[in-house]
Each structure stands twice: as structure tokens, then as C-alpha cells.
N, C-alpha and C positions, 0 to 999 in steps of 0.2 A: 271196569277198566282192566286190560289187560297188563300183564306185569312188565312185558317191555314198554308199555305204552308210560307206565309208573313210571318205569328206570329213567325212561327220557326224558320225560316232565320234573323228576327230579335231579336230573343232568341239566336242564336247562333254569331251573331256578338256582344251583349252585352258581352256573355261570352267571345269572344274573347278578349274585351276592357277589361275586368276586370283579364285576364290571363297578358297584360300587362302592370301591374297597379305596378311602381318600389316602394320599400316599403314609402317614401318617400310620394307618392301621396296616396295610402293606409293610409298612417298618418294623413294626414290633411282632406282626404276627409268625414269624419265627421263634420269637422268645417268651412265646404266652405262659409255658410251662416254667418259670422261672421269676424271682420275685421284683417287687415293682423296682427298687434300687439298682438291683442288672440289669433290667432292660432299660431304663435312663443310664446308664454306663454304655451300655452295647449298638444303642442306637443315636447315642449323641442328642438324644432328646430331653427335655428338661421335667419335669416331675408332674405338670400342669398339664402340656402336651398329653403325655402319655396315659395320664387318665379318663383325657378326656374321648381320647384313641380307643379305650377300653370299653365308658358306655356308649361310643356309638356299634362297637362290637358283641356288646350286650343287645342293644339294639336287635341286631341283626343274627342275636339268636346261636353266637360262634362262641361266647364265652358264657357264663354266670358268675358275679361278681356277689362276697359274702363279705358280708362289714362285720369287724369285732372290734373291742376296744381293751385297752391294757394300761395299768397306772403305773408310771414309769417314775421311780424316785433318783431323785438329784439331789447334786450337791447346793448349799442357796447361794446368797451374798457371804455370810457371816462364815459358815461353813467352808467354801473355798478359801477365807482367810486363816481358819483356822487349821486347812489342812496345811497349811504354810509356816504358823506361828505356833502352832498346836493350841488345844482346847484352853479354856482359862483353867479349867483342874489342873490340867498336865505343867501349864505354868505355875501357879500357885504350892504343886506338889514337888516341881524342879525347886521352887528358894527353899521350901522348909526342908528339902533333902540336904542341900544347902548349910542350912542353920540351925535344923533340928528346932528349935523354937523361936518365933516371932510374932511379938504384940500386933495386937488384932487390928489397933487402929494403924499401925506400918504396915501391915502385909499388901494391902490394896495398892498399897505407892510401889511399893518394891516390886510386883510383880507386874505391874501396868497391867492394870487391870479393869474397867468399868464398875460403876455401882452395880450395875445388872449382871455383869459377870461374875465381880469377886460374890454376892450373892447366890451365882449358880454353882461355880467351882464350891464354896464352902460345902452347902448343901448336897454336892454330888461325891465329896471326901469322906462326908460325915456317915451320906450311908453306905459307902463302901469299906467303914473300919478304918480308912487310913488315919485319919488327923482326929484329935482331940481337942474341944474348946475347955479350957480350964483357967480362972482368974484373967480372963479377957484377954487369953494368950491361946498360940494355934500351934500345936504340939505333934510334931510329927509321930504315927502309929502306925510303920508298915518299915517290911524288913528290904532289903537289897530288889529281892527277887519283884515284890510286890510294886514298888518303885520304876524299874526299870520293864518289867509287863507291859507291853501293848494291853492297853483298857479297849472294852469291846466296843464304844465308841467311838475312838481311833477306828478298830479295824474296820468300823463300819462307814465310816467316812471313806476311808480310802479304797473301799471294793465300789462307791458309787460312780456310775447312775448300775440302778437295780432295775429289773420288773419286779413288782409287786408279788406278783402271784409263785414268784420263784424263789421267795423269802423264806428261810427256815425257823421257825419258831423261836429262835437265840435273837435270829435278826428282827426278826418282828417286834419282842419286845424291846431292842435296843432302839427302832424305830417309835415307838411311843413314848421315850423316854427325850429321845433329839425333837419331835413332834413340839414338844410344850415349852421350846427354847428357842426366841426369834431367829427367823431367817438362816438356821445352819440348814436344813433341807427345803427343796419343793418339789411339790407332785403335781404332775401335769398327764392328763391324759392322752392316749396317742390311739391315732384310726390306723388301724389294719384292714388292706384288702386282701384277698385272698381269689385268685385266680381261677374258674374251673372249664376245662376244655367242654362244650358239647359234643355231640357225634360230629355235627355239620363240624364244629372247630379242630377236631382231630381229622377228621378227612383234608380240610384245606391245608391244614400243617404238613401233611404228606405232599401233597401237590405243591409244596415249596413254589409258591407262588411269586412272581418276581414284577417288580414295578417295569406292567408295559410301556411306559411315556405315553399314558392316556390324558387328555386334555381336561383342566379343571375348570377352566373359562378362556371366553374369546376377549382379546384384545383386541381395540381400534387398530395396533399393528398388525395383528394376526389376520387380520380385511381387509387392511392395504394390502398387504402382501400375498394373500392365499397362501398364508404357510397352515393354516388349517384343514385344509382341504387333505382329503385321506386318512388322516385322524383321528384317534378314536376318542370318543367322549365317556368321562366319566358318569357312569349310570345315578341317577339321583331317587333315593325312594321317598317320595313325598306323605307315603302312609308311615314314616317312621319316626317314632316320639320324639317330641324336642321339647328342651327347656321352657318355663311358661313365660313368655316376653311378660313384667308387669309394667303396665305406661303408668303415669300419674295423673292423678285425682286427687278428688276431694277428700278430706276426713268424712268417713260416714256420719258421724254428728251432725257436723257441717250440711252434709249432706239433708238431715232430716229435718236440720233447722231448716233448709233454703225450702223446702218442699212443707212445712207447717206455714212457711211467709204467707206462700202461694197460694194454700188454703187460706188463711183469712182475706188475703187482697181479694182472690174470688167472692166471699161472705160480701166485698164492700165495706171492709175494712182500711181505714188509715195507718201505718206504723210512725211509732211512736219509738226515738231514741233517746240516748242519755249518757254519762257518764257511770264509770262502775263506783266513782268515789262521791257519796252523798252525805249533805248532813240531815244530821236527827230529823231535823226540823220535819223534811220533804217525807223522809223514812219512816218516822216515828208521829211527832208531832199533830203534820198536816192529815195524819191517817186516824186520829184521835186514840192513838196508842198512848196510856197513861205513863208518866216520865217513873213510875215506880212499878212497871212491869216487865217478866221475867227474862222478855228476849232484847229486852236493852241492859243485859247483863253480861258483862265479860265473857261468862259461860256459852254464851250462844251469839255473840255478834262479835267480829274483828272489826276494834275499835283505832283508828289513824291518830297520831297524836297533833297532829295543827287544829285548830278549829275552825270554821266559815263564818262569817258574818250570816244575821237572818236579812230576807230578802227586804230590797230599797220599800217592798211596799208595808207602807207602815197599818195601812187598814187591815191588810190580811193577818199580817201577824198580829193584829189586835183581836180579830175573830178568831183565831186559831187559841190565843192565848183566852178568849171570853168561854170558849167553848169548853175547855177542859177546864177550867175555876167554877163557873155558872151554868154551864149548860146554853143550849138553844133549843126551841121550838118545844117548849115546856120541859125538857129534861132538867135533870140537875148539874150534868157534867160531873168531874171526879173529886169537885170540891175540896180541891187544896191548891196553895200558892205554885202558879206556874215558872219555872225556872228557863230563865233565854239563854243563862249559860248551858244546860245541858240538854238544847235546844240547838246551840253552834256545835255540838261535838260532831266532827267527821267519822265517817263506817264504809266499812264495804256493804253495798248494799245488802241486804239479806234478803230483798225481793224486788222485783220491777212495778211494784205496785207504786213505788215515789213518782214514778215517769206517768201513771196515770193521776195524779197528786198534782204536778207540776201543770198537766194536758188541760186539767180540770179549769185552771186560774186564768189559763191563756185562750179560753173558751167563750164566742160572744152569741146572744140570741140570735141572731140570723146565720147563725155557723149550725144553730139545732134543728132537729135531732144528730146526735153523730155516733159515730162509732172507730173505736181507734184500737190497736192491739199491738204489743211489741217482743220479743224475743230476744233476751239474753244470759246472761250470766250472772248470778246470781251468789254468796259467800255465805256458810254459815259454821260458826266452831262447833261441827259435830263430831259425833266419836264415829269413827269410818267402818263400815262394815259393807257388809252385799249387798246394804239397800240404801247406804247413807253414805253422804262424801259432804266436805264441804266447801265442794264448789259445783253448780250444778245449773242448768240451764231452766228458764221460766220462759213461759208463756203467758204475757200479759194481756187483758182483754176489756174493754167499758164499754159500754153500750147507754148514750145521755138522750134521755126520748123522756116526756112527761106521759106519754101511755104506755112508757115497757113495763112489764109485770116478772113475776117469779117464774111462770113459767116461759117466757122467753126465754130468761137466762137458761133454763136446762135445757130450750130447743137448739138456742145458740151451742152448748156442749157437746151436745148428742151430736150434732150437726159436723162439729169439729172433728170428733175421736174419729167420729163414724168415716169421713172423710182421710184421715190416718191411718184408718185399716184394722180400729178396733170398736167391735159390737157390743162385746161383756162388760158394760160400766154400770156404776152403782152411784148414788148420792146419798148419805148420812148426814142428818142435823149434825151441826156443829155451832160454837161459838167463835168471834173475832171480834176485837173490840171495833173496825170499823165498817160490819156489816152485819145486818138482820132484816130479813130470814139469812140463815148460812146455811151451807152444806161444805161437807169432802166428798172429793170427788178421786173413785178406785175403779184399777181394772185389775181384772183378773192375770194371774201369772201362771200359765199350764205348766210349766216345768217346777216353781215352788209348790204349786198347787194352794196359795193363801190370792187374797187381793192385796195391791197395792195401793197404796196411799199415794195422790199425786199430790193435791193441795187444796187451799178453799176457795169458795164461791160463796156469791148471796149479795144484795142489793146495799149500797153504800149508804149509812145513817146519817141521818139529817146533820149531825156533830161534824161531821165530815164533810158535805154537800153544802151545806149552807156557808161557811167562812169560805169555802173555794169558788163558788160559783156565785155565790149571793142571793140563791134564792134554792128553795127545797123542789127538786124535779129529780124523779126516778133515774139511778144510776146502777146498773148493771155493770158487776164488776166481777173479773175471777183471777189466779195466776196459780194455775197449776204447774208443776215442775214436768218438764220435757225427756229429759233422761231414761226416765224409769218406762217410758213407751216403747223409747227404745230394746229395751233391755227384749220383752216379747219378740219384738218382728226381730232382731239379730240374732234370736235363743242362746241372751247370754246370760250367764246364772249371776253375774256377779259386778254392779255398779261400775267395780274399778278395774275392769275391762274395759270399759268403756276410753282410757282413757292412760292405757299403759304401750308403752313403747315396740310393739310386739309386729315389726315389719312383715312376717307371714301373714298376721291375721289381718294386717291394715289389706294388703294385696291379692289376701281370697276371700276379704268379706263382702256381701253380694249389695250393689246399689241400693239406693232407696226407691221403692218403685208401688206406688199403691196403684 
């Protein structure tokens, strides 16, 4: 290319920039060399306007905009009173100038002074030499001069507001000293922009560029009338960055519950609901969870203080209660007196597994084989870390067929994850008191690089099956915890993300999309 061919290619993109120059930047761009506060004085524009003037000038390549930040110390609430009434030393040191000596339980009344205060002022006398405590009396120790001295937290009050950074070491430590004393200071930080011409922006600055009455939209009047016509239109750049619109959605949780549903209604799956506030009975009880076991312990369950009645049906609660005293189907059960009152105690559920508990009693022969699965929220008093919270979302699942076996239950898993978008899973023997064979079930975390624990699995015991359903037929059961799936596909390190207030991350974290 030849160099006049340049000049004019870059004569005609200047022009283009300054065709879309909205009146707003036209305004200011006189005063780009000077700081944000005068150019809202000089252009009559307000602080918002002119910023926002700036990055679309940025934009366009005419400025560079540099952010700093400065901690700006003020005067507080306590502080601006005391610049009025003076510090409570300064009053406590005015009466004993006063009196030269007064008892220590009067001094507080005489001077009007607070508990908090006459306690500061003492304290701030004592290690400045002035005042002496002797036989429960406040003794004045300081001559004329020292008395009547501006103290340097006076003077420091009264040079505020400060920047920070502009503190000289006298004032700085007189700043840690007001610091540990309510409300006489605050510091607040403040954004600085900082202005810089490019070439392009110092060339237009010269071309003192003047608003031509270029048109910024057409009105319905402006087409009745053809007062448009001859007009010039403001240029618009559509390759030019703009703020990210964010619309509303769903919480991505929510989101990965709705799309887990979907996976099982696909499987031919029923869901299953329920309330979050259960009693033992359903939670504990009908699960053959022994009423002296550790997770119906304060420690591990949020326990409601009303209790519920056990259910109208008097035969079930009599197999529930035969089952844990005697056992069924040759066991022994846990052989000791079954208790109804700690049987009606109310909980927040600690699992969704009572809603398959419940599903099981309301189940008739010609209803079998079935398959039912539910999702919700689930409460447990844990100690809260990056993998544990206590409140967290389950995945409940039964599968009631008299020919389902063990390994179904893992096809059904696999079948699940795999369908969620995770391959790395693991099953480990486990115990449960209301299932054997059991397993937990883990996937892998590439960023912890350990497995995670979701939750158990394994076929529901005759202890279990037989008081709910009345007869002993294969139930497939599991209730892994949903969360921690999450945690992989959003690559977040840390449970309690999942579930904190943080409106950037809700508005660029990416759908749920397997």
C-alpha cells in the first residue's frame, strides 16, 4: 500500500470515529486532559454520564482509562461529635484542671461522660503522664503548658478527611490509637480514574471538533414531517464492546436438579415427594435404624421440638415396632424395648430415603414391579467445609421387582452418573442398618484429585421390606447426595459456592447441559 493510499484510509477511519461520536463524548472531549470532577463542572454533566462517555471513548480507542484505588480516612459519628465537644480526655482533663483532685466515683458524673468513655479518657491520661490514680481519687499530673497543648489526637481529628498514603508516621501512629476507639474514624475506599490521551485522542483534540446536529434517531414526527431528510445520521459501530445484558434464569442447582428429574422420568422412573419436616418414625424407625444409633444424635440431626403422632395404621407400627424388639424373617432384630415416644420426635429430614419409606406402605400388588425416585433437600448438623454443608441436595431411588438383583442396582447407577456426564465412579462395601449388600458410591474430583463420597446404596432388608410392604420382595434402593456432582461439571473447589450470594458468578456460570 502506498503511503498516501495509508494517509487516506486513515483520514477516513478518523472520520468514521468522529461520525460516531454520541453528543455526550463530543461534550467532554475537550476536557479529556483534565480531571473527572471538571469535566462534570465544565460540561454540566453529571458523574455517571461522563463515565460512561469515557468507556465508550475507550472503546474507540481515543482514551485509556487506568483504575487506582486510595484509602481515604474520615472523621465517624463519635468523632465529628467530639470535634464539637472535645475528646472525653480533653473533658475529663478540663474538670481536674478545674479541681486538681476528684473522687473517681464523681469524676464520670462531672464530666458527662459514658462508661466507655470515662474508661477511655482515664486510660489515655494515664499513659500520657497527666493524671494520677491514688486512694480511688484522680489527681491532676501536668503543668499549664501541658494542659492547655493541643493533644495530637485533637490535631488529628481536625486535619480530617486524610488520604492514607499521605500520612506521616506521627499521624499514622495517632491513627491506630483512634482505630481501637468506636466510631471516632472511618475509612472508606475510593476509585480513581485516571485519563490518558491516545495519538488518535490527541489528534481529535486538535480538530476541536464541534457537535454537527447529527441525528441520533428518527421519530414518528420526524416522518411526518421530512424534517429528517438531508440530515446527517449518527454512525453506529456494532463491532464495539458493550456491557454483558444478563437476563434471568434459573439457579444452576436448580438447574441440575431439573435435568437429574429428566434423567430418571426417562429410566421410567415415578417421583416421589414429601415434606422437609419428618418424624423419626418415617426417618429413622421405618428404615430399621436402631432408636440407640449415632445419627439420631443431636450431633448429626436438627431435631424440631413438637412431636407427631405415629401413623393411624396400627399394624404397621406394630411390625415396625416387632421388627426392631424380635426381628423378622429369622433375624433377631436389635432386641431391646421399642420406644413410640422417640419414634414421634420431629427432624429435618437427614435423607429422602423416609419418602421411599412412606412410597413402600402405599404400594399394592398389582401396582408391582415399580420404580420410583425423588429429589430434594436434605439437613444434616455437619461441621461445614469444601465437601460438607449441612444442607444438601439427594437423589432418591427404589426399584420394587421380586427379580431385581445387586447388580441391577449398579446398572441402574452407572446408567445414572453416566447419563450426568460422569464416567469415573467407584462402589465400595459399606454398612447401613437398612440395607445388604451395600455400597458408596464415589466419583472422582480432577481438581482435588481425591474421590468423592456421594452416598449409599444396596438392597433394602427384610426388617425393612416386610413391616412396609408385607411381604419380603427385592428392593433396590440408593440416595446419593447431588451436590458434590456438581461441584465437577461447574469446576468449583468448594461446596459452599455452590450456594453463596456472589451475582457475577450466578450470571457467567454456564448452563447445565450434558
Amino acid at each position: 500500500m502506498e503511503k498516501g493510499d495509508a494517509l487516506k484510509d486513515a483520514s477516513k477511519k478518523t472520520e468514521r470515529i468522529i461520525e460516531s461520536l454520541s453528543p455526550h463524548e463530543l461534550k467532554i472531549l475537550p476536557y479529556l486532559e483534565e480531571q473527572i470532577v471538571d469535566i462534570c463542572k465544565k460540561t454540566n454533566l453529571d458523574k455517571v454520564s461522563v463515565l460512561r462517555a469515557l468507556e465508550y471513548l475507550q472503546n474507540k480507542e481515543i482514551v485509556k482509562l487506568s483504575y487506582t484505588k486510595k484509602k481515604i480516612i474520615e472523621i465517624g459519628v463519635n468523632g465529628a461529635l467530639y470535634r464539637k465537644k472535645g475528646l472525653p480526655e480533653r473533658r475529663l482533663l478540663n474538670l481536674l484542671n478545674e479541681k486538681r483532685i476528684v473522687a473517681l466515683q464523681d469524676a464520670q458524673k462531672q464530666a458527662s461522660l459514658s462508661d466507655d468513655e470515662f474508661k477511655a479518657a482515664i486510660g489515655v491520661l494515664k499513659k500520657k503522664a497527666l493524671i494520677d490514680l491514688k486512694n480511688g481519687k484522680l489527681i491532676l499530673n501536668a503543668n499549664k503548658i501541658e494542659i492547655t497543648k493541643k493533644m495530637l489526637e485533637e490535631i488529628f481529628l481536625d486535619s480530617l478527611p486524610l488520604e492514607y498514603d499521605s500520612l506521616a508516621d506521627e499521624q499514622r501512629f495517632v491513627l491506630k490509637l483512634l482505630e481501637n476507639r468506636k466510631n471516632i474514624l472511618e475509612v472508606r475506599e475510593e476509585s480513581l480514574i485516571e485519563i490518558h490521551l491516545t495519538e488518535l485522542g490527541e489528534k481529535l483534540m486538535k480538530l476541536k471538533i464541534k457537535d454537527g446536529g447529527m441525528l441520533e434517531q428518527i421519530t414518528p414526527e420526524m416522518i411526518r414531517d421530512d424534517s429528517w431528510k438531508g440530515k446527517k445520521f449518527r454512525r453506529y459501530d456494532v463491532t464495539s464492546p458493550v456491557p454483558l445484558i444478563s437476563g434471568g434464569k434459573r439457579h444452576f442447582v436448580n438447574q441440575a436438579c431439573d435435568y437429574a428429574r429428566k434423567v430418571w422420568t426417562e429410566m421410567g422412573f415415578q417421583e416421589m415427594s414429601g415434606n422437609y419436616i419428618q418424624s423419626s418414625f418415617w426417618t429413622f424407625d421405618a428404615l430399621f435404624t436402631a432408636q440407640d444409633h449415632p445419627v439420631r444424635e443431636m450431633q448429626d440431626t436438627f431435631f424440631i421440638a413438637k412431636n407427631q403422632e405415629l401413623p393411624e395404621n396400627k399394624k404397621l407400627v406394630k411390625a415396625v415396632k416387632d421388627a426392631h424388639e424380635t426381628g423378622v424373617a429369622g433375624s433377631s432384630g436389635w432386641k431391646y424395648k421399642w420406644d413410640e415416644e422417640k419414634a414421634k420426635k420431629l427432624v429435618l429430614r437427614t435423607h429422602t430415603t423416609c419418602l421411599s419409606a412412606e412410597t413402600l406402605t402405599n404400594l399394592k400388588k398389582e401396582n408391582l414391579p415399580a420404580k420410583f425416585f425423588a429429589i430434594g433437600k436434605c439437613f444434616r448438623n455437619e461441621t461445614v467445609d469444601w465437601k460438607h454443608g449441612f444442607e444438601f441436595n439427594q437423589t432418591e431411588g427404589i426399584v420394587v421387582d421380586k427379580n431385581a438383583n445387586f447388580r441391577h442396582l449398579l446398572g441402574y447407577l452407572k446408567e445414572f452418573f453416566k447419563k450426568m456426564g460422569f464416567e469415573k465412579i467407584r462402589f465400595r462395601p459399606a454398612y447401613f442398618p437398612y440395607t445388604e449388600p451395600s455400597v458408596e458410591i464415589d466419583i472422582w474430583h480432577p481438581e482435588k484429585k481425591e474421590w468423592l463420597e456421594l452416598g449409599g446404596a444396596g438392597i433394602f432388608r427384610p426388617e425393612v421390606v416386610i413391616p412396609l410392604l408385607g411381604e419380603n420382595i427385592s428392593v433396590l434402593a440408593w440416595g446419593p447426595g447431588l451436590d458434590r456432582t456438581l461441584m465437577q461439571y461447574y469446576q468449583i473447589k468448594d461446596l459452599r459456592e455452590l450456594y453463596k450470594n456472589d451475582i457475577a458468578q450466578l450470571r457467567k456460570i454456564k448452563f447445565w447441559m450434558k
